[in-house]
C-alpha positions in Angstrom: 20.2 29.8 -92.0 17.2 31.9 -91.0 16.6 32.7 -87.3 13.8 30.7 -85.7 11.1 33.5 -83.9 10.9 32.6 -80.1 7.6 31.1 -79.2 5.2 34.1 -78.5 4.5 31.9 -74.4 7.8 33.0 -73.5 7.3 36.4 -72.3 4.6 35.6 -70.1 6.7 32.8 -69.1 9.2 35.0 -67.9 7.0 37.1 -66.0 5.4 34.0 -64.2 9.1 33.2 -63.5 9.9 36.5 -62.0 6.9 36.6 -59.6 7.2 33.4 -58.3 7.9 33.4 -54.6 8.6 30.1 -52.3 5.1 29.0 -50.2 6.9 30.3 -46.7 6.9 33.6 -48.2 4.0 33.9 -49.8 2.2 33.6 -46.1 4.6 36.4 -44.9 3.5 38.5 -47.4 0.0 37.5 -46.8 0.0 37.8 -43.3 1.9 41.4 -43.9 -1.1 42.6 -46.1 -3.6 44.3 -44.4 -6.9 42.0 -45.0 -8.6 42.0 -41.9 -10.3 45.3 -40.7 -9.0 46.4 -37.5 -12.3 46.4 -35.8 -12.8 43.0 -36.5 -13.5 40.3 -33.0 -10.6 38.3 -32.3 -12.0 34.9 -32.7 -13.7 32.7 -30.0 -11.4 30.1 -30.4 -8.4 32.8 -29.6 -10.1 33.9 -26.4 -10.9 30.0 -25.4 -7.2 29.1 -25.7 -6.5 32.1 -23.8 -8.7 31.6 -20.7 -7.5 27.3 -20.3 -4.0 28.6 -20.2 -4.9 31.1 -17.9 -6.7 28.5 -15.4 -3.9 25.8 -15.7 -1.3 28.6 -14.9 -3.2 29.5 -11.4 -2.5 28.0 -8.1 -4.6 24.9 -7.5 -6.5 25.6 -3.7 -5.0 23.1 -1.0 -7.3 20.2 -0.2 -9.7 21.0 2.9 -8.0 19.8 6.1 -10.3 16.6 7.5 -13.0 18.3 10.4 -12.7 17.2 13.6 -14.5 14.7 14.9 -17.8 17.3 16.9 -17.9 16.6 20.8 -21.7 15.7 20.2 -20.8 12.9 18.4 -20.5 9.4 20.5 -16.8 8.6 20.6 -17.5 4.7 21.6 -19.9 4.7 18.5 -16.8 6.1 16.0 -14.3 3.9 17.4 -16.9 0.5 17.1 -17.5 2.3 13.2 -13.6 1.5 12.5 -12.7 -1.1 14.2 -15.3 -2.8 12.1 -13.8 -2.7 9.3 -9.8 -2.4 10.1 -7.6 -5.6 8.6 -5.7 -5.0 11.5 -5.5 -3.8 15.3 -5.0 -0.3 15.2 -3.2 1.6 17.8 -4.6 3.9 20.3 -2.0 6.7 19.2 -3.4 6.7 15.9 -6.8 6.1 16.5 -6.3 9.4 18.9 -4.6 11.5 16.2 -7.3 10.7 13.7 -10.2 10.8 15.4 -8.4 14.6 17.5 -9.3 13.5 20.6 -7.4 12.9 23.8 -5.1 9.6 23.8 -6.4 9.5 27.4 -10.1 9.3 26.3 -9.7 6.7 23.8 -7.6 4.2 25.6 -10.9 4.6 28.3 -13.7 4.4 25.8 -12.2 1.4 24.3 -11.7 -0.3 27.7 -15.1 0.7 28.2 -16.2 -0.9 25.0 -14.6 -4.0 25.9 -15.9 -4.8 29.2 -19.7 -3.8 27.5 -19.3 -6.5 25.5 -18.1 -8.8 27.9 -20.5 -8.2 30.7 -23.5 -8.2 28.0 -22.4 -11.8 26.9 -21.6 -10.7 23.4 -20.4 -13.3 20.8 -17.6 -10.7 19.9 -15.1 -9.6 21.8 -12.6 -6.5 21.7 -9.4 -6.8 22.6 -5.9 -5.4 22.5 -3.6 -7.9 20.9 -0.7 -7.3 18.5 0.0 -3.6 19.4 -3.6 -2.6 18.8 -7.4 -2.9 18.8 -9.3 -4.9 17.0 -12.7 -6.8 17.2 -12.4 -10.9 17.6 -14.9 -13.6 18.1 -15.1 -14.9 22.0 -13.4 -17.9 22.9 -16.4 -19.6 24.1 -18.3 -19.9 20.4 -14.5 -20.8 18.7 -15.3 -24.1 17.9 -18.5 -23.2 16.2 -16.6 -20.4 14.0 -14.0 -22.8 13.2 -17.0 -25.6 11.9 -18.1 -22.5 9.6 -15.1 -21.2 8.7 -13.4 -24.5 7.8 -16.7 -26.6 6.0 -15.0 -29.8 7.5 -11.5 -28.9 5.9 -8.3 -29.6 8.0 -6.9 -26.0 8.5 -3.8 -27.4 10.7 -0.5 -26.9 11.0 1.7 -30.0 10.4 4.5 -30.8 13.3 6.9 -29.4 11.3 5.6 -26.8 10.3 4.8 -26.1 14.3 8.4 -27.1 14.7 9.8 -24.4 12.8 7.5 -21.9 13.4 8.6 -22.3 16.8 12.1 -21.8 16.0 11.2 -18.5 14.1 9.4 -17.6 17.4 12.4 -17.7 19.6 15.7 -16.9 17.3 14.2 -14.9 15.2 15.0 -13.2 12.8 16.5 -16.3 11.8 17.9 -17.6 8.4 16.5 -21.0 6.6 19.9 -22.6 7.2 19.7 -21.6 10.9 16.4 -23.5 11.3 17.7 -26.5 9.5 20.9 -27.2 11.7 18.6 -26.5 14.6 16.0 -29.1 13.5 18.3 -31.3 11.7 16.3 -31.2 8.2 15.4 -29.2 5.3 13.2 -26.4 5.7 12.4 -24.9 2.8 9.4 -26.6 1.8 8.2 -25.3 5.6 9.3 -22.0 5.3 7.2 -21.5 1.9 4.5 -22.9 4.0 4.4 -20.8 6.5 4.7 -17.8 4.0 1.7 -18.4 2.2 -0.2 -19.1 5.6 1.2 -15.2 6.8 2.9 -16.3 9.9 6.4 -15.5 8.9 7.4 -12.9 6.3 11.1 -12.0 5.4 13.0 -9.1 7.3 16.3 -8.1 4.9 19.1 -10.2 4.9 22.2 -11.3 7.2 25.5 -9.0 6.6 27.4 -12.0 6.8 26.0 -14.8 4.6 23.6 -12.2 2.9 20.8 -15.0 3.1 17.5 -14.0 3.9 16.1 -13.2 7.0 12.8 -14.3 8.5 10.7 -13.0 11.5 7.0 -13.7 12.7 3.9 -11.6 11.6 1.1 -9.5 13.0 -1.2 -12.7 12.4 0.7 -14.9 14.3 0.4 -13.0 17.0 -3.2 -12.8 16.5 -3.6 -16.4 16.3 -1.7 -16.8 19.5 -3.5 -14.1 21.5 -0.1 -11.7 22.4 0.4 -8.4 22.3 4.5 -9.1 21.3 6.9 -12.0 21.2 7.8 -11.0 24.3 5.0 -12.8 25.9 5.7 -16.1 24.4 6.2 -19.0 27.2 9.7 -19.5 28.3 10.5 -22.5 26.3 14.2 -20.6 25.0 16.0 -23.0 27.3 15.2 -26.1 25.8 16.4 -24.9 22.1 20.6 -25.4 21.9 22.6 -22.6 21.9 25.8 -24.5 20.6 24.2 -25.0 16.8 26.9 -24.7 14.6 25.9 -22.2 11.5 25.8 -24.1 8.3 26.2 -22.1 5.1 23.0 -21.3 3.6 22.4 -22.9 0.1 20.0 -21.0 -1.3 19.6 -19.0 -4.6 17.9 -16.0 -4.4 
């Protein structure tokens, strides 16, 4: 049996074969050639990527510190600026260190303030009530800021919810099933009340019965016209002292 010649591809098969290198290789090589001149620009894009790592790796500058507020400027007219528009009464201390003036000098200018308005017959007032400062309507137009607030709507408080506020007021902070045995009825319904109207709000929880706590607000001392619960009328007596504590039934 005669030999079979070998097809004449083979050799430059073999040669292929030989050269062949794997694609990660073939860019080391590529990269190892000399291609580019050494005189050539490094690319734009290089010296872009360059210069944004550069900026994000320096030291941001500190925020300027708030100026001062200039002695030219009327003190009465800053303080009447943000009272305006606080939610709240703001306290002399901090209106002092905000403004950098004397705590001296702003406890007069807004005594000042106040009796302006009151001796020019103003419809507002300024007062100090709940621990701070804070603009307010004057007494003697209430009823016709009440006819505009409330468009005819009753804005009340029921008696129980008086009832219990009251109890808040005086024993407070005070559980829900503390207020019940003193009342003698549910009070949750109250309570949830008396939440959503911002007169109570919850204050942690007892380390006994771990049931929630509850305390008075900021607005309820508003609405009353006190600068703290300690001003409240002397009506403690007439609540009973001898309660006995129920356990509290509620699921948080």
């Amino acid at each position: 049996m005669s030999e079979q010649p070998e097809p004449a591809e083979a050799a430059p098969m073999e040669a292929r074969i030989a050269e062949w290198r794997p694609p990660w290789q073939r860019e080391q090589d590529a990269a190892a050639r000399p291609d580019t001149p050494a005189d050539e620009p490094p690319d734009a894009s290089d010296e872009y990527a360059r210069a944004v790592a550069a900026q994000a790796a320096a030291p941001e500058d500190p925020p300027p510190a708030p100026e001062p507020v200039p002695d030219d400027v009327d003190l009465g007219a800053v303080l009447e600026a943000i009272l305006m528009v606080a939610e709240e009464p703001l306290g002399e201390e901090f209106l002092s260190s905000v403004l950098e003036r004397p705590l001296s000098r702003v406890r007069e200018t807004l005594g000042r303030l106040s009796a302006e308005y009151t001796g020019d017959g103003r419809g507002f007032d300024l007062r100090r009530q709940a621990g701070g400062w804070r603009f307010y309507t004057r007494a003697d137009y209430a009823r016709y800021v009440e006819r505009f607030v409330t468009d005819g709507a009753s804005a009340r408080l029921t008696k129980a919810a008086l009832e219990t506020l009251a109890v808040v007021a005086y024993r407070q902070p005070v559980t829900r099933g503390r207020i019940s045995a003193i009342r003698g009825v549910n009070c949750d319904g109250v309570i949830r009340t008396l939440l959503a109207r911002g007169l109570v709000e919850e204050c942690g929880s007892d380390p006994d019965s771990t049931a929630t706590l509850y305390r008075t607000t900021t607005l309820f001392l508003e609405k009353l016209g006190l600068d703290s619960v300690d001003q409240l009328p002397e009506l403690a007596p007439f609540l009973p002292d001898d309660v006995t504590d129920i356990e509290d039934d509620e699921q948080r």
